[in-house]
N, C-alpha and C positions, 0 to 999 in steps of 0.2 A: 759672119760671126757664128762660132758654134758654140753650144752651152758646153759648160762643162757642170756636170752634177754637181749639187748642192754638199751633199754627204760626202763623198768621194772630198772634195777639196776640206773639208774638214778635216779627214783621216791623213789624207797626205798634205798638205799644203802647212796645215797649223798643228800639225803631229800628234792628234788628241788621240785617245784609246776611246771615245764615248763621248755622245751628245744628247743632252738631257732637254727637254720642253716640258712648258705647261700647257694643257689647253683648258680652260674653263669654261663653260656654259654659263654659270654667271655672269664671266663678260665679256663673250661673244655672239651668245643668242643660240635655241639649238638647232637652228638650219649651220650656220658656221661650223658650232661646233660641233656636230655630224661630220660635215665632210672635212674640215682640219683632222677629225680624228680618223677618221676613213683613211685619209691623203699617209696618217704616221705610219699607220699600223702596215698601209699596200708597201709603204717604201723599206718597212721593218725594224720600228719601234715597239718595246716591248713596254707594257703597264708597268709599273713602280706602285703607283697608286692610282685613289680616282681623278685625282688630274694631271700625272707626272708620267714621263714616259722618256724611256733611255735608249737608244741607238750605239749599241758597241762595235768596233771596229770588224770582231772576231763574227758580226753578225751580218754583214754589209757585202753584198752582193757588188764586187766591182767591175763584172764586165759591162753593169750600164756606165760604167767610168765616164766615156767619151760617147754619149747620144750623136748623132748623126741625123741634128738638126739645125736647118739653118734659119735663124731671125729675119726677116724681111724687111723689118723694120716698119714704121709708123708708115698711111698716106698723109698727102697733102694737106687732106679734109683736118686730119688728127693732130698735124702740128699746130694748125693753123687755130684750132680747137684751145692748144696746150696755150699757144702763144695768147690767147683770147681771155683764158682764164690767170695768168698769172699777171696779164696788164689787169683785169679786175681784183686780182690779191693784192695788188702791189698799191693799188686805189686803195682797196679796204682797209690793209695795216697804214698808209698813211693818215687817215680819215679814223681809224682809231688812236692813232699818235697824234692826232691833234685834239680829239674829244679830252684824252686824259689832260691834254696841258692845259688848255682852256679850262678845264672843270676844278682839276687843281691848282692850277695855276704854278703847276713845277711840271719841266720837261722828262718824260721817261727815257732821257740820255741821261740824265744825270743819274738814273740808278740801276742800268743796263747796258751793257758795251755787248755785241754793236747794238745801236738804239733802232729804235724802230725806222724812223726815217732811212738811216743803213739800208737796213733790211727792204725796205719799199725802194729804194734807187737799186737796189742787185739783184730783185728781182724785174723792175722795169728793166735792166739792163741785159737781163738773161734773156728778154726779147730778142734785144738785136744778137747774140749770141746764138741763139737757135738760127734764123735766117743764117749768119756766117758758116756756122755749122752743117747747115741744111745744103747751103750750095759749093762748097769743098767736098760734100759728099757726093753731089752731082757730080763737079768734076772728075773726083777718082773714080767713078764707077764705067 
């Protein structure tokens, strides 16, 4: 898979003349936003003000258009990591959709589509998803 630039597909893809950001130090922290703003200004966003900054098409260097780099993608270690962490998400939004019903004694399905429970069975499910995922990619490779 190669990247395609972030800016570039802004200018060409959704046909905008300009792309505006906030960065704030308020709340990001200023190690963040140090290098958020380091990251605007190298790719060639201009000030607006002290937290705004705009990126015009007329200003956008397109020969890094198509970088000629390629994603390697996750190891084993990392999927197996992702897959670790979302069986423990998918425990914790259950185990909070149960504290609220029990505490109030009314289900937060009835005032949230999809309800929590949803939300914990799709992400238990994006488990076995990643594994299918994981070894179709074996195969193609």
């Amino acid at each position: 898979m190669y990247v395609f630039w972030g800016a570039a597909y802004i200018f060409i893809q959704l046909e905008r003349e300009n792309q505006t950001i906030s960065i704030k130090e308020s709340e990001t922290g200023q190690k963040n936003y140090l290098n958020s703003l380091n990251t605007a200004l190298k790719v060639g966003f201009r000030t607006i003000d002290k937290d705004n900054y705009i990126l015009e098409e007329g200003n956008f260097d397109f020969s890094n258009e198509k970088l000629d780099i390629k994603y390697n993608g996750l190891k084993d270690n990392e999927l197996e990591d992702i897959s670790t962490e979302l069986k423990a998400i998918a425990r914790k939004v259950s185990v909070i959709n149960s504290k609220i019903e029990l505490s109030l004694g009314q289900s937060p399905a009835n005032y949230m589509q999809p309800s929590l429970d949803i939300i914990s069975d799709k992400l238990s499910y994006f488990r076995t998803l990643l594994d299918d995922i994981k070894h179709e990619h074996i195969q193609n490779s």
